[in-house]
N, CA, C and O atoms as a MOPAC input file, in Angstrom:
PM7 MOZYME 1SCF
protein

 N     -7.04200 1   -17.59700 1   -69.00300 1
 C     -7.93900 1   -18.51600 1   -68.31800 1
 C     -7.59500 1   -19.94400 1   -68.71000 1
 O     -7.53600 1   -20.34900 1   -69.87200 1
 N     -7.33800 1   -20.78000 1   -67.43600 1
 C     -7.89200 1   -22.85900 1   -67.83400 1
 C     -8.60400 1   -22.96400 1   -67.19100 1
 O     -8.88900 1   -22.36400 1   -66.15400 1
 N     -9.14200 1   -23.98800 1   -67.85100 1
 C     -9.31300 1   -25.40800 1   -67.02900 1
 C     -9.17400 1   -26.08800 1   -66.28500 1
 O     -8.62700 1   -27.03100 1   -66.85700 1
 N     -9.31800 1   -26.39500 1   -65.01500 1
 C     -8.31800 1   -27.37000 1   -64.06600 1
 C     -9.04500 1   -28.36600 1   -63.74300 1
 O    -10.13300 1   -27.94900 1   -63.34600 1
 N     -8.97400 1   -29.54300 1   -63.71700 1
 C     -9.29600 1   -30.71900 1   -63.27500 1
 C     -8.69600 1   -31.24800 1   -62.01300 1
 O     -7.53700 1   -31.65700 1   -62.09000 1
 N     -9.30400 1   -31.30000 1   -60.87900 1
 C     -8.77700 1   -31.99100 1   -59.85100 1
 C     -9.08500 1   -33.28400 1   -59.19800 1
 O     -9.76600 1   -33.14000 1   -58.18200 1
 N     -8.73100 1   -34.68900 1   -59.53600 1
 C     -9.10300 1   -35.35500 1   -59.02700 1
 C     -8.13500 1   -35.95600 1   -57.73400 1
 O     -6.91400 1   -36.07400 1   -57.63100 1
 N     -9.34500 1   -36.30000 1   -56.73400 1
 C     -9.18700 1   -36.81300 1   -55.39000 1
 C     -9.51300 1   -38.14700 1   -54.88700 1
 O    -10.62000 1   -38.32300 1   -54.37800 1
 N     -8.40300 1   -39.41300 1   -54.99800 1
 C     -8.51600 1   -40.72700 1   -54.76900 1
 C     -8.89700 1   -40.57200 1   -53.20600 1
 O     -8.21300 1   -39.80500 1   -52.52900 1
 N     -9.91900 1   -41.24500 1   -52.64000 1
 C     -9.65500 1   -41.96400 1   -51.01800 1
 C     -9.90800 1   -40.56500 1   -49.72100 1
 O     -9.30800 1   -40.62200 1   -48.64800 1
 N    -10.88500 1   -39.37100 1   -50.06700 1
 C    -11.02100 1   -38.31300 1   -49.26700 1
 C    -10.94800 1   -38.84300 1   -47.84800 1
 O    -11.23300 1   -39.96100 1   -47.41700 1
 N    -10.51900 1   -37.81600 1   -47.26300 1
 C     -9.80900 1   -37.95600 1   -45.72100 1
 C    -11.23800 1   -37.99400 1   -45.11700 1
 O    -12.20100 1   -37.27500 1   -45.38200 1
 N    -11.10400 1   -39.22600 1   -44.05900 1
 C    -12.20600 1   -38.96300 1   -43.21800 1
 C    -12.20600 1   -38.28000 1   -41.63500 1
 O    -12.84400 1   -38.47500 1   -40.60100 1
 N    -11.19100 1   -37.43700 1   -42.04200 1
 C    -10.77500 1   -36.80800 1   -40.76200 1
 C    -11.10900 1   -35.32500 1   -40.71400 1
 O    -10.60000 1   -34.47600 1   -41.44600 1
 N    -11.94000 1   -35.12700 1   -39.85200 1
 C    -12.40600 1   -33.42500 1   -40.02200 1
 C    -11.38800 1   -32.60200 1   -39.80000 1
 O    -11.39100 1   -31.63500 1   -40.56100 1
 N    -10.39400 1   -32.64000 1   -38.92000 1
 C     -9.20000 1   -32.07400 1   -38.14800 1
 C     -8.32100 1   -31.84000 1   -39.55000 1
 O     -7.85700 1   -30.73500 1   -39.83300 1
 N     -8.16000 1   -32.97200 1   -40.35500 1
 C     -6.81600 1   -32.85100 1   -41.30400 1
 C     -7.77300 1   -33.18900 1   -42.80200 1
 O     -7.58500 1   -34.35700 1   -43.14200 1
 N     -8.65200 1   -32.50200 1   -43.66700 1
 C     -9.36900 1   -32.87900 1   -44.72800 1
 C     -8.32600 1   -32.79400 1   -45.57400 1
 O     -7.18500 1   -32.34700 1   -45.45600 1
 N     -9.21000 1   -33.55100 1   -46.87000 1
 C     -8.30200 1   -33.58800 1   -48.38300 1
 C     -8.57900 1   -32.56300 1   -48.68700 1
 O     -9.77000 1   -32.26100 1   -48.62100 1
 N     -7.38700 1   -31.35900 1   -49.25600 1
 C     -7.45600 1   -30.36300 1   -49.69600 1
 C     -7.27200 1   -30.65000 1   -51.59900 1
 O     -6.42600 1   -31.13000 1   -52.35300 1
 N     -8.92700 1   -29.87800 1   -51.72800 1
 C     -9.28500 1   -30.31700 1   -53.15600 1
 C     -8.36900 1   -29.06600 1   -54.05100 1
 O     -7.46200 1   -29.39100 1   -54.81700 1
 N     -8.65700 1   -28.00700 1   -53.88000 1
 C     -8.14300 1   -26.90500 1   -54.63700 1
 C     -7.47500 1   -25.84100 1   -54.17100 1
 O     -7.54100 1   -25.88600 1   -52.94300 1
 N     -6.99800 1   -25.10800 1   -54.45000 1
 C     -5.95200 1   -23.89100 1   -53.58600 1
 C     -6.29900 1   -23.18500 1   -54.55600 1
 O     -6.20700 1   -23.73100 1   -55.65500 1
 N     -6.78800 1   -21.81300 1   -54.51500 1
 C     -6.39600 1   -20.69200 1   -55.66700 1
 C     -5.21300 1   -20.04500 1   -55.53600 1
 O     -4.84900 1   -19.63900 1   -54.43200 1
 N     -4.23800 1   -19.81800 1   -57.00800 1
 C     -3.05400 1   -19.28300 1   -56.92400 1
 C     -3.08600 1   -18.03000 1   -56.88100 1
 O     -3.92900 1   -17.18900 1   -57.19500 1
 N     -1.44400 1   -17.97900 1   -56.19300 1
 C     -1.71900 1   -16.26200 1   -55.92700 1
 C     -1.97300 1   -15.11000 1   -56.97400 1
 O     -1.49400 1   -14.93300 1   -58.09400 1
 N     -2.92800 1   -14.35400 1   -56.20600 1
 C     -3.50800 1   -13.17400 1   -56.85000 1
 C     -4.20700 1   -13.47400 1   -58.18600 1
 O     -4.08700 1   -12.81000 1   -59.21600 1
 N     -4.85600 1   -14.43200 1   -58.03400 1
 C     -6.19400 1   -15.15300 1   -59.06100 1
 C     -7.09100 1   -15.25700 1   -58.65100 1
 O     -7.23400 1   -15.49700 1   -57.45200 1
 N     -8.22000 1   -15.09900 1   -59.61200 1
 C     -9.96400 1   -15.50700 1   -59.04800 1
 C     -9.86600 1   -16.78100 1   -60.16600 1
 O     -9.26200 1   -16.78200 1   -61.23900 1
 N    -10.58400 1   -17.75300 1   -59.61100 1
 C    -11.08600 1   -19.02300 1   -60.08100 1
 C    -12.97400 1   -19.21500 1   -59.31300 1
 O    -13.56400 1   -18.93600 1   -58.26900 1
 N    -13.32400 1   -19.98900 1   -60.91900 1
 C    -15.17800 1   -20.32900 1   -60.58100 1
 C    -14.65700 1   -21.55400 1   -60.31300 1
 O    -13.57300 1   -21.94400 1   -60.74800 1
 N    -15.71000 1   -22.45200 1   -59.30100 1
 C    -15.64100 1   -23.49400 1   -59.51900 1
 C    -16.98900 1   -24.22300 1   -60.40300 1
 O    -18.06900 1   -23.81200 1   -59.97800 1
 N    -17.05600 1   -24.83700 1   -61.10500 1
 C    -17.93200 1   -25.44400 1   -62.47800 1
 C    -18.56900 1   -27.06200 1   -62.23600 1
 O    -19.43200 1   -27.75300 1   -62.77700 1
 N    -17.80500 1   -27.18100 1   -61.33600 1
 C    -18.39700 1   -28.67000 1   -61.19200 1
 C    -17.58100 1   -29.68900 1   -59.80800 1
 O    -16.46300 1   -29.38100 1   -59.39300 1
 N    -18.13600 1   -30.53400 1   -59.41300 1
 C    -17.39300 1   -30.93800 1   -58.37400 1
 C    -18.43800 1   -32.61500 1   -58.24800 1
 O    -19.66100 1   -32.59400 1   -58.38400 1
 N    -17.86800 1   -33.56200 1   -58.04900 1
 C    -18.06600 1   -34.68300 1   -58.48900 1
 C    -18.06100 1   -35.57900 1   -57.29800 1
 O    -17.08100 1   -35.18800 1   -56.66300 1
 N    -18.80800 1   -36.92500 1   -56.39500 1
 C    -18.26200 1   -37.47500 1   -55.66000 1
 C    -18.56000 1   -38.92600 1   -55.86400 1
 O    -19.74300 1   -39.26400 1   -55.82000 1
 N    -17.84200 1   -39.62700 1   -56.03200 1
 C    -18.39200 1   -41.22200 1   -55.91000 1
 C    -18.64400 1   -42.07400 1   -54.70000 1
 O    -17.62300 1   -41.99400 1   -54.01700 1
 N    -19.32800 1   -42.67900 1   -54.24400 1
 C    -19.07500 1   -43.09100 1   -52.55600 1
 C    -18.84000 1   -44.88800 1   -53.57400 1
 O    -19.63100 1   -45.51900 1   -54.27600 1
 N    -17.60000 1   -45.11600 1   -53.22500 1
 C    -17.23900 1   -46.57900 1   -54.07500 1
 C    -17.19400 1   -47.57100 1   -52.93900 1
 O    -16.12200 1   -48.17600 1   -52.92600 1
 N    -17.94500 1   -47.88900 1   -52.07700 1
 C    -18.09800 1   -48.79200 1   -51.17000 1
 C    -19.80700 1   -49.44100 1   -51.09300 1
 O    -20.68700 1   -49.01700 1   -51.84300 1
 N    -20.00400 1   -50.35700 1   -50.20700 1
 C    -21.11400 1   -51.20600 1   -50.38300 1
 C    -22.08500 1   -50.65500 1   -49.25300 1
 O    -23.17900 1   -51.17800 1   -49.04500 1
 N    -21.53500 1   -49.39000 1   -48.42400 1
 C    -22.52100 1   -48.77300 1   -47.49900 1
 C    -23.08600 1   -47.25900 1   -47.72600 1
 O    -22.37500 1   -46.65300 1   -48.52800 1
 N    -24.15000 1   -46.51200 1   -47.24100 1
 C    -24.26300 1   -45.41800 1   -47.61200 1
 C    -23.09000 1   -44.71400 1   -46.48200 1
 O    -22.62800 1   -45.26200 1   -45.48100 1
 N    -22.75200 1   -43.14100 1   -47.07800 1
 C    -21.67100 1   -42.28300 1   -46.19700 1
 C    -21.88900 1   -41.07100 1   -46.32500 1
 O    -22.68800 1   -40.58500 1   -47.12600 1
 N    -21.14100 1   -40.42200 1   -45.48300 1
 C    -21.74000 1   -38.43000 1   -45.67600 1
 C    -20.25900 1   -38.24900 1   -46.16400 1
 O    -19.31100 1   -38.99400 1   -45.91600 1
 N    -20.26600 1   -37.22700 1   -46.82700 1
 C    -19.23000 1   -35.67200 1   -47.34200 1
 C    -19.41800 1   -34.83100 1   -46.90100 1
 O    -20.58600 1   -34.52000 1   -46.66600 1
 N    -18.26400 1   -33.93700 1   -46.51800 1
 C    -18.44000 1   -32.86400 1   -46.32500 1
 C    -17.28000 1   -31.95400 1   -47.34500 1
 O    -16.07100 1   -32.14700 1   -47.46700 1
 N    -18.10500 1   -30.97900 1   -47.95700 1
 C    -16.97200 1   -30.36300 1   -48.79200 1
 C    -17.54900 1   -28.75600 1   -48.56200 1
 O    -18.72400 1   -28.39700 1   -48.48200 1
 N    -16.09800 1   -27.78400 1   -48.47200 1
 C    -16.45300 1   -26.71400 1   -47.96000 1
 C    -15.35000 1   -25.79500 1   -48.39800 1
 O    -14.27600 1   -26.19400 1   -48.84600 1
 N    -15.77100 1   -24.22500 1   -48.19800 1
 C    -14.44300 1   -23.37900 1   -48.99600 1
 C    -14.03800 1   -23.22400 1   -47.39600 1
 O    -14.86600 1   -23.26300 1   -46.48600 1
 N    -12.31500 1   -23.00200 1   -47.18300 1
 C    -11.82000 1   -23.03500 1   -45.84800 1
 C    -11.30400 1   -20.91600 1   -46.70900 1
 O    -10.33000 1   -20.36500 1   -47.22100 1
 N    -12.68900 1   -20.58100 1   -46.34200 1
 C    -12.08300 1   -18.65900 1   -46.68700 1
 C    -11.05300 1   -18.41800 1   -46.00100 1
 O    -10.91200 1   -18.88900 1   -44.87200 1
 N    -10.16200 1   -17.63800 1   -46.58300 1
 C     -9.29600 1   -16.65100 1   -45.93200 1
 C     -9.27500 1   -15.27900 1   -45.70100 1
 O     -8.43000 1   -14.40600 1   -45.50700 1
 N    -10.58800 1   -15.38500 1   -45.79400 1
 C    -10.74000 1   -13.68600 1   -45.49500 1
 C    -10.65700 1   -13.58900 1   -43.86400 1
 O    -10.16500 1   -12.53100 1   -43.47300 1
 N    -11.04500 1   -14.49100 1   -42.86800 1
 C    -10.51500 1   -14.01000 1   -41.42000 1
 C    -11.52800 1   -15.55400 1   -40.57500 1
 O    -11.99900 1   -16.58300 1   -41.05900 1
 N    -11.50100 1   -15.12800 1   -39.50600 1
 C    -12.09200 1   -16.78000 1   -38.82400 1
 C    -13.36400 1   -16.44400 1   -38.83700 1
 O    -13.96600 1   -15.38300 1   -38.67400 1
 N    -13.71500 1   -17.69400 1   -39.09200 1
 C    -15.47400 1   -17.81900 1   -38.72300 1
 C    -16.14000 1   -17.77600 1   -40.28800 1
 O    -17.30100 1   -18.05800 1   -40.58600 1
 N    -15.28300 1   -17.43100 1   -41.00000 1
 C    -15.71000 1   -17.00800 1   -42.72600 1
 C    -15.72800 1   -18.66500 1   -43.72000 1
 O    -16.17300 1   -18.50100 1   -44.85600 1
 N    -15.34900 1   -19.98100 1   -43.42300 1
 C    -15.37600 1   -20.91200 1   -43.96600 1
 C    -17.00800 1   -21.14300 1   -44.17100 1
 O    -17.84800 1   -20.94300 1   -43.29400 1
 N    -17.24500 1   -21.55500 1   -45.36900 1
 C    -18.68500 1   -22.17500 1   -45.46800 1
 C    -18.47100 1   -23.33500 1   -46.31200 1
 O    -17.47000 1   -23.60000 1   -46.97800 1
 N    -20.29900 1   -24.44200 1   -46.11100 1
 C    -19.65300 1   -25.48800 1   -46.24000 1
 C    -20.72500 1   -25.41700 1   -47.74900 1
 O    -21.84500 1   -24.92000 1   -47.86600 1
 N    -19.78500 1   -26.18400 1   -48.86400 1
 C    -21.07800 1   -26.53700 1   -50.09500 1
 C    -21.88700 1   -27.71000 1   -49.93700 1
 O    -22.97900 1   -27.81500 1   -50.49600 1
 N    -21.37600 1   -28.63500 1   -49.16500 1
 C    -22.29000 1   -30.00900 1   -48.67200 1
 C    -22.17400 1   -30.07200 1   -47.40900 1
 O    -21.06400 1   -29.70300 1   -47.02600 1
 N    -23.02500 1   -30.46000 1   -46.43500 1
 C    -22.62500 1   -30.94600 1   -45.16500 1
 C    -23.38200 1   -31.89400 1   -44.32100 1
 O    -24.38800 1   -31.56200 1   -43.69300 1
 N    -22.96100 1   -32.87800 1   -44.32200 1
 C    -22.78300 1   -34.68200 1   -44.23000 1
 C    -24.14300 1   -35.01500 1   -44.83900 1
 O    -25.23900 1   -35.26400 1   -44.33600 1
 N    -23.54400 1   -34.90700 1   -46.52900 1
 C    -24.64700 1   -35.01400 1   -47.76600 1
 C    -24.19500 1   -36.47500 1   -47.72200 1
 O    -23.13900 1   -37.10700 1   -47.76100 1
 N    -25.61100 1   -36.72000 1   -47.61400 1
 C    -25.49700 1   -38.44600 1   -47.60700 1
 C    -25.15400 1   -39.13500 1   -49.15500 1
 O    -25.36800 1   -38.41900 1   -50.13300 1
 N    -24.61100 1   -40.56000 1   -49.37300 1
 C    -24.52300 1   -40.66600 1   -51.22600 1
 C    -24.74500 1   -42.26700 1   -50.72200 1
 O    -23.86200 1   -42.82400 1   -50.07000 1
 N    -25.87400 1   -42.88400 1   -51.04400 1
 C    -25.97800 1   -43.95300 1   -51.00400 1
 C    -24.54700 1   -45.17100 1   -51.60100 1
 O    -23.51000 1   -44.69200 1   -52.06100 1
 N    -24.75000 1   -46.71500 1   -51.48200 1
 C    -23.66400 1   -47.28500 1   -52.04300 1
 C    -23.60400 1   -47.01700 1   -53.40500 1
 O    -24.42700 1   -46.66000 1   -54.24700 1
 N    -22.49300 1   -47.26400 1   -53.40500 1
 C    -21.96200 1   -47.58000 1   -55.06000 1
 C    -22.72200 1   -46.47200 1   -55.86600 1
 O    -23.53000 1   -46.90000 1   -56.68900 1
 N    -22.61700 1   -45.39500 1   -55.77900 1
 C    -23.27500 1   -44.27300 1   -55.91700 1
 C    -22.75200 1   -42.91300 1   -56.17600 1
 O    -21.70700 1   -42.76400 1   -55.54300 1
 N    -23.08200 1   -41.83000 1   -56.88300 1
 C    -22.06700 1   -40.73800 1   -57.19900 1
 C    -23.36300 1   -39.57800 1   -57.36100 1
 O    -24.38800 1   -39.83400 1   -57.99300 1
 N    -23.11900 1   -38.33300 1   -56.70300 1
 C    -23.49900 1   -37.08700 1   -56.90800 1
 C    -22.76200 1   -36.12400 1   -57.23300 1
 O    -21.55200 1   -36.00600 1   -57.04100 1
 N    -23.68500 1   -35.21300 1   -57.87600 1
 C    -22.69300 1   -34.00500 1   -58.49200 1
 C    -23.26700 1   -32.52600 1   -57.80700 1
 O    -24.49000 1   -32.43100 1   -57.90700 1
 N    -22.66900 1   -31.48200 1   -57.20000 1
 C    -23.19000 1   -30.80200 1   -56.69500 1
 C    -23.73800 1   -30.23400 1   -57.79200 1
 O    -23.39800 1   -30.57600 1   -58.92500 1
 N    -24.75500 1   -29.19600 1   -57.52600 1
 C    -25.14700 1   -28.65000 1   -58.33700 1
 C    -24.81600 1   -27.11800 1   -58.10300 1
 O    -25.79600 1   -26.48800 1   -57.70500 1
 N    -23.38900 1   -26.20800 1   -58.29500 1
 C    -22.93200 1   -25.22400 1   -58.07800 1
 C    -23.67100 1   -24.11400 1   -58.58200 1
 O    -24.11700 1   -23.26000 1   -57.81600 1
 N    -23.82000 1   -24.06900 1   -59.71400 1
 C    -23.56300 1   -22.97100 1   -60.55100 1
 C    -22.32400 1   -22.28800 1   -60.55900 1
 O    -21.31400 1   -22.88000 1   -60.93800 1
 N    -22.27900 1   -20.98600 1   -60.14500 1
 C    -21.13000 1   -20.29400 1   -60.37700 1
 C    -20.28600 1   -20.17700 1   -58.78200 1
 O    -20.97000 1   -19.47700 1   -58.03500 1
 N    -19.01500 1   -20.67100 1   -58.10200 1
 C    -18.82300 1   -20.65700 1   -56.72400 1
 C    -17.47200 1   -19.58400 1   -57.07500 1
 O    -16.45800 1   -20.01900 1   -57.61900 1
 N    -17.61500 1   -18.25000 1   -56.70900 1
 C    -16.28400 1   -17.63700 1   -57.01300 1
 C    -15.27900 1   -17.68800 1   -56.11800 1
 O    -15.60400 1   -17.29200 1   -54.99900 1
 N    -14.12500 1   -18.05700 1   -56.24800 1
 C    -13.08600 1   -17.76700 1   -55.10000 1
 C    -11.70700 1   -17.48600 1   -55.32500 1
 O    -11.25600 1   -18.00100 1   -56.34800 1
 N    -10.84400 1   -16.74100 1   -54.57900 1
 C     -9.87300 1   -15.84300 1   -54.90500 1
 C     -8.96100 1   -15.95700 1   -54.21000 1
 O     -8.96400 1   -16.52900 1   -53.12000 1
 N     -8.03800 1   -15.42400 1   -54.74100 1
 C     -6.99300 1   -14.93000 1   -53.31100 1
 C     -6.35900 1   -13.23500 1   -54.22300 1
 O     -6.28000 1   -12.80900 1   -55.37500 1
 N     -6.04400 1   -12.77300 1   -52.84000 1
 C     -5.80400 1   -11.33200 1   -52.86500 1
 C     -4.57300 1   -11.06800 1   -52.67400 1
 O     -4.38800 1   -10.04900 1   -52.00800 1
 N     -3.10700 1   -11.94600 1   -53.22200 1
 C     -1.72600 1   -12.31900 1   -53.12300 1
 C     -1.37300 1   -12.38400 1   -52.28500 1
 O     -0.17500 1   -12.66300 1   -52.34000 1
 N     -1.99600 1   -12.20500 1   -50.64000 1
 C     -1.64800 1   -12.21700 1   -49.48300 1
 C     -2.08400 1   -13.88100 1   -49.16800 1
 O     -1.28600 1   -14.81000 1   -49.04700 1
 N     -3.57400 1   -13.95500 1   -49.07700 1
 C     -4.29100 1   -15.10400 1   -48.86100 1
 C     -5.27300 1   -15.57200 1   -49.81000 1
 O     -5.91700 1   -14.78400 1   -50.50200 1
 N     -5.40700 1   -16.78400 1   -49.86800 1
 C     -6.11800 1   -17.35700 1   -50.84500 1
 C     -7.70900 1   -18.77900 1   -49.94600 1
 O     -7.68100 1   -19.53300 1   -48.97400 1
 N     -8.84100 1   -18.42100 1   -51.04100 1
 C     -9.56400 1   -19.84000 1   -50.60400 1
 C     -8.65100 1   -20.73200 1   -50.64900 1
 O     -7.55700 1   -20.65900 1   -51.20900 1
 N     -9.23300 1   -21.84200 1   -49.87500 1
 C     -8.74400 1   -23.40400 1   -50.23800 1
 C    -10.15800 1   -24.29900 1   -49.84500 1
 O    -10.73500 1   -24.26800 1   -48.75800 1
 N    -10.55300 1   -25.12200 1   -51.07500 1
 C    -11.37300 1   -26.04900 1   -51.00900 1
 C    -10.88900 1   -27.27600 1   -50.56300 1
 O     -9.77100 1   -27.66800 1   -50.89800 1
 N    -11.51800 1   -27.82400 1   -49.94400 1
 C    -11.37100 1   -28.87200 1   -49.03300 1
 C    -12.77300 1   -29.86900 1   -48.74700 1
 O    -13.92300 1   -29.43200 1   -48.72100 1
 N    -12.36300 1   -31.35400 1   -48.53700 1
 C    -13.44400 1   -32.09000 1   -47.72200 1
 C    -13.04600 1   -33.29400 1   -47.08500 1
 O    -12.01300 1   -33.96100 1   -47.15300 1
 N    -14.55900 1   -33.47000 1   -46.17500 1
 C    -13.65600 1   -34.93500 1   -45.37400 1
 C    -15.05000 1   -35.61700 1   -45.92400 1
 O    -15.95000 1   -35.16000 1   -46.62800 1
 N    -14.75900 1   -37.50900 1   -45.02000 1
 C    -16.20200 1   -37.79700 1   -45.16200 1
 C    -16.37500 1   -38.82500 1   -43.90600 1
 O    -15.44800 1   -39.32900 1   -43.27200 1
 N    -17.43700 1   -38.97500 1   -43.74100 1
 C    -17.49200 1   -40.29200 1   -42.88900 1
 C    -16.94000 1   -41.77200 1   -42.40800 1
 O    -17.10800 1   -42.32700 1   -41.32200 1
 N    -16.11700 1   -42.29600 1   -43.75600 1
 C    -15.34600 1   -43.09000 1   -43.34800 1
 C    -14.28700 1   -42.95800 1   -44.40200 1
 O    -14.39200 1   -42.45600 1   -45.52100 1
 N    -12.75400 1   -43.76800 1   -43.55300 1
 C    -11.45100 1   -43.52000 1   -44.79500 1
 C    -11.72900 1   -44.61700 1   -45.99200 1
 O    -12.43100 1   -45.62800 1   -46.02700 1
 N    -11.05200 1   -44.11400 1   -46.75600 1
 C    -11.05400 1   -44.95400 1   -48.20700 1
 C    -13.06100 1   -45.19500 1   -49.07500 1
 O    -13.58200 1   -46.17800 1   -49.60200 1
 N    -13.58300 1   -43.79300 1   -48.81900 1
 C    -14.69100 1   -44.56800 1   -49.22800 1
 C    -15.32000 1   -43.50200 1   -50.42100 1
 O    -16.22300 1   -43.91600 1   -51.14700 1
 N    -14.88400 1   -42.35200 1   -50.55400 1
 C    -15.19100 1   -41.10700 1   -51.91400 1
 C    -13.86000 1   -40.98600 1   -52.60100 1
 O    -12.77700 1   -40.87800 1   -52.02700 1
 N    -14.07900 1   -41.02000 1   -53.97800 1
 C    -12.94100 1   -40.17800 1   -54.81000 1
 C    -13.80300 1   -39.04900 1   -55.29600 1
 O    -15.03100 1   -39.11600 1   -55.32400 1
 N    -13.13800 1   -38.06500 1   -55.65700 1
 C    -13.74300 1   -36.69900 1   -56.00300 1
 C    -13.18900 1   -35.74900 1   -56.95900 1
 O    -11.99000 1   -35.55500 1   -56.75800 1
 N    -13.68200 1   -35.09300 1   -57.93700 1
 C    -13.42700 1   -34.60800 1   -58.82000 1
 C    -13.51700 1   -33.54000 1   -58.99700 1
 O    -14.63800 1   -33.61100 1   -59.50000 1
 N    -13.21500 1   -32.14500 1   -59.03500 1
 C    -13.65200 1   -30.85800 1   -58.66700 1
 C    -13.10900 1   -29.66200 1   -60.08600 1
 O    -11.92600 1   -29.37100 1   -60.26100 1
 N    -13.68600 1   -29.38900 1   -60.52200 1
 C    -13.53900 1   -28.86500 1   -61.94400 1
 C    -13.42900 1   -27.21900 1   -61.84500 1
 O    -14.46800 1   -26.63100 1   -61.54800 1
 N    -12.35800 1   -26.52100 1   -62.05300 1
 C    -12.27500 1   -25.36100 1   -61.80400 1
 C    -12.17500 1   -24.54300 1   -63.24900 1
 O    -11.66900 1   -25.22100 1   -64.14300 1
 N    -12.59600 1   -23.13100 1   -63.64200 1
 C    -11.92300 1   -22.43200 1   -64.71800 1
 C    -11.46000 1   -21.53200 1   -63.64600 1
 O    -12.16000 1   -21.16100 1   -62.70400 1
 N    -10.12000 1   -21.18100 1   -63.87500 1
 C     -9.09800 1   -21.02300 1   -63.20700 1
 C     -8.35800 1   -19.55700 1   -64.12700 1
 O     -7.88600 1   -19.67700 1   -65.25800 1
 N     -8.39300 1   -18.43700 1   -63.47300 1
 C     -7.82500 1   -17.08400 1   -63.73600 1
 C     -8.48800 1   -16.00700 1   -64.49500 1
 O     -7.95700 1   -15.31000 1   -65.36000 1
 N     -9.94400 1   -15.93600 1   -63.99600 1
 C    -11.05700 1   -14.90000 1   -64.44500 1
 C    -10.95100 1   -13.82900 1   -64.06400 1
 O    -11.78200 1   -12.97600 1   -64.37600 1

């Protein structure tokens, strides 16, 4: 088992093409433990951060969705335990966009190979 720390400068504000926060490697389960967002601009903005499942279509769910974060401002989800895997074929991938470009960095804290 680690630790993984992922940080994310400038999240994509593009729903079509999001910043992909985490990938689980093949044939690993990873928790996710924490996940972090700053909105570093002078307006309020939404996030959206979500697991993109690979278990088949229609299976993505979202952990925030267009969670507002006032200016100059930072929330932390409050997870608990988010399990996700891949089965050496296919794997989760965490991902998010937000409302406008250049305006969240994000931090997403994994223990990684449970």
């Amino acid at each position: 088992m680690a630790f993984v720390r992922t940080p994310i400068k400038d999240v994509s504000n593009n729903s079509g093409s999001p910043s992909t926060l985490y990938t689980v490697p093949t044939a690993k389960t990873s928790i996710v433990i924490g996940c972090l967002m700053a909105n570093k601009t002078a307006t309020e903005a939404t996030i959206n951060v979500y697991i993109d499942a690979k278990e088949g279509a229609g299976s993505d769910v979202f952990l925030c969705h267009t969670l507002k974060v006032p200016e100059y401002s930072s929330v932390e989800l409050a997870l608990g335990k988010v399990v996700i895997t891949h089965d050496a074929t296919t794997g989760d991938v965490i991902k998010a966009y937000a409302s406008a470009a250049s305006t969240f960095d994000l931090v997403i804290s994994i223990l990684e190979g449970v």
